[in-house]
C-alpha positions, 0 to 999 in steps of 0.5 A: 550485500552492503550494511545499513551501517556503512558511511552514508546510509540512512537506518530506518528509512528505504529512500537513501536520497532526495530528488529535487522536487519537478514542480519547484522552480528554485528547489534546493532538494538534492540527491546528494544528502548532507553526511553530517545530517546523515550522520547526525540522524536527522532524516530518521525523525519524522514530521507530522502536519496537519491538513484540512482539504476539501474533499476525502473521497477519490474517484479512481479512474486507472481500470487497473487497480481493482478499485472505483473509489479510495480515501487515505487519511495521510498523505506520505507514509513512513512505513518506507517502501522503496518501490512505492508508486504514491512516492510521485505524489509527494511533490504537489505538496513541495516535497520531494518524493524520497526521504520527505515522503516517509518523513514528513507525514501530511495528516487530514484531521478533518477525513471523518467529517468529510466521509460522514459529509459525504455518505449523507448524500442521498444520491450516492449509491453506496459503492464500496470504498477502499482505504489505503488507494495510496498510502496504507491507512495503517502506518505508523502515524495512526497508532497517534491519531487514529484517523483510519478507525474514526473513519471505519466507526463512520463506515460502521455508522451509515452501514457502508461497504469498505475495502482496507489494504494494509501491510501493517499489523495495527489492524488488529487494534479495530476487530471490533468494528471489523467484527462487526462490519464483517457480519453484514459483509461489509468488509474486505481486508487484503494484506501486503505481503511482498516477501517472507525474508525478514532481512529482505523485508528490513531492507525494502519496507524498513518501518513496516510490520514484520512477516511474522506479523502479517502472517498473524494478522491473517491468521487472526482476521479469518478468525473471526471470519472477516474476509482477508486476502493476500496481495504479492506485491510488487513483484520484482525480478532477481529479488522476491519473484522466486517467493510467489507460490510460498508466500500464496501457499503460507497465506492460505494456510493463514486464513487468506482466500483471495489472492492478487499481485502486481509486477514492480514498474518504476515511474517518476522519481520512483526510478531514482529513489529504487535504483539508488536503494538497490545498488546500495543494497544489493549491488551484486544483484542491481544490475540484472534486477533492472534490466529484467523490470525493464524488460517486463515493460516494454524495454522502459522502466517507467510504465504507465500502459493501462492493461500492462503496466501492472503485470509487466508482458514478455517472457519473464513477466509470463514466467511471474503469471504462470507461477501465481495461476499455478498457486492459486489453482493449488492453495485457493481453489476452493475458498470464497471471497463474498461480495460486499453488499450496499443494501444495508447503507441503501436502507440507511440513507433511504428509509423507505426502501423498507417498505419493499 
């Protein structure tokens, strides 16, 4: 493996490059960073701006996510994830999807109106709602402007179920709204947790919170007995497909009583930025670790298959499924995950139903 300290690589960011932007005519975004800048430290400082958009609610339409409707509060995440997904999303605001979506942090200063906005409409049925559908809630950027707990005290308000996906261990600073949610089962908490290798962890996710720290945070969410799970992911094969059933086992020793995974897929610029990480990295491993993600889709990297393209298919992407039944028959067989109920937020926007 290479050292962050070698000529050329930036410490504490996952992207090492910035593909141009698809969408821009005359983009002067290149793959090919400037050394003297790197050099410099200038793709390690991160930018913030704000942003007023319409509308904070999305309706997610992908059957393969777990979720219907999702809020996130940033757009960009700094936590840094080589592998992430929402990376693609970053050039519809005219950046690129590498080192400018962990650097430059578009913020919706106006996401507690809008939520408060919308659970006032009576027509609404009260579904549940999950932060983080796209980039975590938790990053760094909230311990500056507490976005996501101004949102949870809306959520606490109109008495609304909400779902949090965070691998960040500042949750922490909001139990007590949690607390109080969890009471009225209106709260479920999953935490990411991709490896127990710390260096590894460093490496991938390089502004994200420790193993160490995301283990304690189960540990103390179950404690005061909020309903929190673990998610593996993403998998990838020949670097952390090995770690499943510990990382299941750990979890439920924790506290964790769900468990989910998914099988890394490499689609848009995700394919560059990961393949660029990877062989700067782990160049002993680049190789066949690439080939194995492409085999569990299809042959192509890139998959955008509803049914597949999270859980990958073929020999190696059974082996992956295999190893996480057999981890949740052995650690979470007999733990409860309760539903999230509406009722309380039905009676809030409509008094009269309690009458009945």
């Amino acid at each position: 493996m290479t050292s962050n300290s070698s000529i050329g690589y930036i410490k504490g960011r996952g992207a090492q490059i910035n593909p141009a932007d698809p969408f821009a005519k005359d983009t002067i975004r290149s793959a090919d960073l400037d050394p003297e800048d790197i050099a410099e430290g200038n793709f390690t400082k991160t930018q913030y701006q704000e942003v007023h958009p319409k509308t904070i609610v999305n309706h997610v339409k992908s059957p393969d996510v777990g979720m219907n409707y999702s809020i996130n509060a940033y757009q960009g995440c700094e936590h840094g994830c080589v592998y992430c997904y929402a990376r693609n999303t970053h050039p519809y605001w005219g950046f690129s999807a590498g080192v400018d979506f962990e650097s430059k942090i578009m913020v919706k200063k106006n996401a507690p109106d809008l939520l408060h906005k919308f659970l006032s409409n009576r027509s609404w049925k009260g579904e549940p709602i999950v932060m983080s559908g796209n980039t975590d809630c938790y990053q760094p950027a909230e311990a500056k402007f507490r976005l996501t707990r101004s949102l949870l005290k809306v959520f606490q308000e109109f008495q609304h179920p909400v779902g949090i996906i965070t691998k960040n261990s500042l949750i922490q600073r909001d139990l007590d709204i949690l607390v109080e949610l969890g009471r009225k089962r209106l709260i479920h908490v999953i935490i990411s947790i991709t490896t127990l290798d710390e260096s590894l962890r460093r490496q991938m996710e390089p502004r994200t919170a420790s193993v160490k720290q995301r283990l304690q945070t189960i540990a103390h969410l179950a404690k005061e007995g909020i309903p929190v799970g673990v998610m593996v992911a993403p998998i990838i094969p020949g670097i952390n497909n090995h770690e499943v059933m510990e990382i299941i086992r750990i979890s439920s020793l924790m506290g964790a009583s769900k468990a989910g995974y998914t099988v890394v897929r490499l689609n848009g610029e995700v394919d560059a930025i990961f393949s660029d990480w990877i062989q700067k990295s782990y160049p002993d491993k680049a190789k066949r670790s690439l080939s194995q993600i492409s085999e569990c889709h299809g042959g192509n990297r890139s998959d955008s298959r509803f049914g597949k393209r999270m859980k990958g298919e073929g020999v190696f992407a059974k082996s992956i499924a295999d190893q996480f039944k057999l981890a949740k028959k052995l650690y979470m067989s007999d733990v409860e995950w309760p539903a999230l109920d509406s009722s309380y937020y039905l009676q809030h926007i409509n008094p009269q139903l309690k009458l009945f």
